[in-house]
N, C-alpha and C positions, 0 to 999 in steps of 0.2 A: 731328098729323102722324104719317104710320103710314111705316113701310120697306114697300118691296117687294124680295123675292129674287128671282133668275131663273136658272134651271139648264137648262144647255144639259143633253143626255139620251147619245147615244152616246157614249165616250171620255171624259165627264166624270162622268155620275152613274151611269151605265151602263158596265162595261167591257169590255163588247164592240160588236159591230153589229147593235143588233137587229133590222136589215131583212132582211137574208141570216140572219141565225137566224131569223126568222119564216118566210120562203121554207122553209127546212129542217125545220123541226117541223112545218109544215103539208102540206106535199109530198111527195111519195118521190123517191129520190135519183134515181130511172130518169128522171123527169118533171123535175125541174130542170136534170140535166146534158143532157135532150135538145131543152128548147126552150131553153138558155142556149147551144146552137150556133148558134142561128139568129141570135146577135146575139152572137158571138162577136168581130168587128169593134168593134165600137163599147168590149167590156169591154178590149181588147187596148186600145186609144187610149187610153181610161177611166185605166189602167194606166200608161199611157207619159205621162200629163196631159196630153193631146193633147183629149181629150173632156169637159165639165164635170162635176162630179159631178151635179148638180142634173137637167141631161139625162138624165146614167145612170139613178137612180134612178127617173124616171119613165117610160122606157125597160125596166126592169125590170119594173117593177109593169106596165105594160102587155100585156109579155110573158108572166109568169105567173099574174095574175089576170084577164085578158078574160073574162065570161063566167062566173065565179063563182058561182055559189051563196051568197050574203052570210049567210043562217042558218048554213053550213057554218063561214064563214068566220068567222064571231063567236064561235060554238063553239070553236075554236081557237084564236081569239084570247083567249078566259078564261082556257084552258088556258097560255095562254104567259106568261102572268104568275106564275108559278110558276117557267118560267127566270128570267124577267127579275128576280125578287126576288134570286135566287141568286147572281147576278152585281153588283147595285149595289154602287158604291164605298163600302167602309166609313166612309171619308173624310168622303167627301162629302154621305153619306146621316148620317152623324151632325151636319153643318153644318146640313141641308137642317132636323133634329129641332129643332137650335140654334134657327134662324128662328121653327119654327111655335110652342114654348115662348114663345117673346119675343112671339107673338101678331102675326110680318110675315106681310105675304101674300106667299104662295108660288108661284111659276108653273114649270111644265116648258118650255121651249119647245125646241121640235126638228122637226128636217126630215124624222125619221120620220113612221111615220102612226100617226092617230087610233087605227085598230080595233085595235091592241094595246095604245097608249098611253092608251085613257081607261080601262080596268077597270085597271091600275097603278093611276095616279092619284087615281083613285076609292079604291083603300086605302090611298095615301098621304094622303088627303084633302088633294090639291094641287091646284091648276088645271092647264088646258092649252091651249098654240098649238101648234097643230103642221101638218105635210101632210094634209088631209083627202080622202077619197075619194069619188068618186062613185057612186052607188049609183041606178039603175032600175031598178023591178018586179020588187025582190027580187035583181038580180044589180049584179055589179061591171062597170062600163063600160071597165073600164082606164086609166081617168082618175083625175086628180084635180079635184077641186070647188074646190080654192082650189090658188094659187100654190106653188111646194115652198116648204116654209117653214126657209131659208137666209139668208144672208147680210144684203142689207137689205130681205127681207121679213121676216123678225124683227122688226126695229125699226119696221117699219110695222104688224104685227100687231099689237104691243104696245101702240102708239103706239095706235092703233083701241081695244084693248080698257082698257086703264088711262089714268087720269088722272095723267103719270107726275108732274106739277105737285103734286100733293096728297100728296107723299111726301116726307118730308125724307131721307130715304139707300133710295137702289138697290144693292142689292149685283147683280153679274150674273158668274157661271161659265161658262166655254167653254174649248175646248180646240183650235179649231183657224180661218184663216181666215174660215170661215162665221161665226165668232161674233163677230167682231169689230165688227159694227155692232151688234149687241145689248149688249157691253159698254161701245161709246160711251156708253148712255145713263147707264151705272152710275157711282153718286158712288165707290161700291170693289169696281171692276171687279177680276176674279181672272181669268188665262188660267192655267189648271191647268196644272200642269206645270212653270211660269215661276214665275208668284207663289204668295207666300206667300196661305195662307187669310187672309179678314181676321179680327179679333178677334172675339167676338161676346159682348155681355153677358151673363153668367152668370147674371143675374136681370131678372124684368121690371122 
């Protein structure tokens, strides 16, 4: 019987936003702030919690990736994992080292997307669920390929990809709402912020 970990990514292992810092590193400020008037409505509501997050974000990514160039995109996406490194939670990224030591398998899961989140990953050598995007003929559709992956699509992703049955302890970290049914599954669930870390054995 093996544990599974499960780290939610922005505000918990991540400590910032890394969707708007992707938008930002990849874009010039001219190009953001002037197609982020055109749905200037919807961030105002977003704002006021009048608008879902889940909406917003896919509302965003629509807005400034239509049409993409995905080569372009990917290329930048390497490059942003060099912020992203910079900012992980010391905390959390030292728990996250706890796990893979003890030999549990490890998952990111998050409502960000894939194209910056799997070359991370990839050097964390961790898994990932997360927003996927859609990609034809080489460009971005402005879509997503799969569902945002929030709240109880987490627990459905997960559910799809592990056998959570075959684990005798899930640990699972989040930090807000969204992650609350992905914590449901966890034998020692942590909402960052609230709880304490859990213990973690010192040796295999």
């Amino acid at each position: 019987m093996k544990a599974l970990a499960l780290f939610d990514f922005d505000g918990t292992l991540y400590l910032k936003d890394s969707f708007t810092g992707f938008i930002f590193y990849t874009f010039k400020a001219r190009y953001v702030f002037k197609t982020g008037l055109s749905i200037l409505p919807w961030v105002n509501h977003y704002y006021l919690g009048l608008y879902p997050a889940d909406k917003m974000r896919k509302k965003l990514f629509y807005n400034m990736f239509y049409d993409k160039d995905i080569t372009h995109i990917r290329h930048d996406a390497i490059g942003y994992t060099r912020v992203l490194q910079q900012y992980l939670n010391p905390q959390l990224l030292a728990q996250l080292k706890q796990h893979q030591h003890l030999g549990h398998d490890v998952v990111i899961v998050s409502a960000s997307l894939d194209m910056y989140l799997k070359p991370l990953c990839d050097l964390l050598n961790v898994d990932l669920i997360s927003s996927e995007v859609d990609i034809q003929q080489g460009r971005l559709t402005g879509f997503y390929k799969t569902a945002d992956c929030s709240g109880i699509e987490k627990k459905r992703r997960i559910q799809q990809k592990y056998d959570i049955h075959a684990y005798s302890q899930i640990y699972a970290y989040g930090n807000t709402y969204e992650d609350a049914e992905m914590l449901s599954l966890a034998t020692q669930p942590c909402m960052y912020g609230k709880d304490p870390l859990p213990i973690l054995s010192t040796s295999k």
